[in-house]
C-alpha positions in Angstrom: -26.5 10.8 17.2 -29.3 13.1 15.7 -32.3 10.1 16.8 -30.4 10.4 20.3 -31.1 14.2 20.8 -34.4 14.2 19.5 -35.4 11.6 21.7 -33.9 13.1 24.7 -35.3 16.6 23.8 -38.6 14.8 23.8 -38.5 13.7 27.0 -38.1 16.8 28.1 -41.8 17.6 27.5 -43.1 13.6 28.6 -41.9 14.1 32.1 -41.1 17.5 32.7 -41.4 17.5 36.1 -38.2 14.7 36.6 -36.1 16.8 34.6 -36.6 20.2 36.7 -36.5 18.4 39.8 -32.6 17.9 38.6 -32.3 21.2 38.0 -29.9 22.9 41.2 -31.9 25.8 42.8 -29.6 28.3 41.6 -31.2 27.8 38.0 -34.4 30.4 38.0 -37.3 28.8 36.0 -37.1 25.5 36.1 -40.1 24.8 34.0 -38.9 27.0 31.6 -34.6 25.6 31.0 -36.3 22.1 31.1 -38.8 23.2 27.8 -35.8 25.3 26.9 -33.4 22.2 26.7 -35.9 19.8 25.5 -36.2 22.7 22.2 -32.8 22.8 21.8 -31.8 19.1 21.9 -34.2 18.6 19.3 -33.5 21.3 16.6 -30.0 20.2 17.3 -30.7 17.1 16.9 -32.6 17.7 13.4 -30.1 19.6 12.1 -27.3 17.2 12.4 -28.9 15.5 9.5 -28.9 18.7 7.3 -25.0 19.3 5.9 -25.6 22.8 5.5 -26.5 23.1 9.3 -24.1 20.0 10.9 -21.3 22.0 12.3 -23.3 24.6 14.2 -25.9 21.9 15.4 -22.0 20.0 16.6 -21.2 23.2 18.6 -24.4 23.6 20.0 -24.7 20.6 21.1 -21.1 20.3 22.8 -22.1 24.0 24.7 -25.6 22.2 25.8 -23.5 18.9 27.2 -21.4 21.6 28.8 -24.0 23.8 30.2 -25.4 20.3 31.4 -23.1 19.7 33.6 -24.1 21.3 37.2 -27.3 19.1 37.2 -25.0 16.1 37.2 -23.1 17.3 39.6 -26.2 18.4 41.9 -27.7 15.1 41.0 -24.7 13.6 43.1 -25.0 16.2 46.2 -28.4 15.8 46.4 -30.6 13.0 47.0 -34.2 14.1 45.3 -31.9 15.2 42.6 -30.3 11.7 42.9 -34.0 10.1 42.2 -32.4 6.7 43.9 -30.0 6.5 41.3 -26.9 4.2 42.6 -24.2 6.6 43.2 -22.1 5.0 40.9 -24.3 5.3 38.2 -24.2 8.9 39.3 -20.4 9.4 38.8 -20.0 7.7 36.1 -22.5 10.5 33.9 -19.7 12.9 34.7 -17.1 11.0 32.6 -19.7 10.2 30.1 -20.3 13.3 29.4 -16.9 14.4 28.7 -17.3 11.4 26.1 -20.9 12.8 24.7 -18.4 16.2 24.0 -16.1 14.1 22.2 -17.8 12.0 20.1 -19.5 15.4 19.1 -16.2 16.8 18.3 -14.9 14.3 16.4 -17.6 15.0 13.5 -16.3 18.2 13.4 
């Protein structure tokens, strides 16, 4: 789970431009939640593997997945959002996040 996060928080700062362009218009500073997130999934992500530090890094990373949610959902309404993305594909993020929050909860 912790190589997962790190990874994704990485991307973050590779393609920065895909992930704000996900981002629904309401957000204010793209540029900025997409570095924002990308930070965030990576300290998380490191400090899973720290004992002292697991459980917080467990509830922040369940509140990210949560917070996370309205691009998935704009990803669907919108088609630049969308990037081409089968709409299936789309839908079936929704759901996996709910699992992302569980397997998170079940380390606990």
């Amino acid at each position: 789970m912790a190589a997962i996060y790190v990874l994704a928080g990485v991307f973050h700062f590779v393609y920065p431009s895909m992930y704000a362009r996900i981002i629904p218009p309401w957000i204010p500073g793209k540029k900025s939640v997409v570095f924002l997130s990308g930070i965030l999934e990576i300290v998380l992500g490191f400090a899973l593997v720290l004992p002292e530090l697991r459980t917080l890094a467990l509830y922040g990373i369940i509140i990210l997945l949560i917070l996370f949610l309205p691009v998935h959902t704009y990803m669907l309404r919108d088609k630049t959002a969308g990037m081409g993305i089968p709409r299936w594909v789309l839908i079936l993020r929704i759901p996996l996040q709910g699992l992302l929050i569980y397997w998170a909860y079940l380390y606990l």
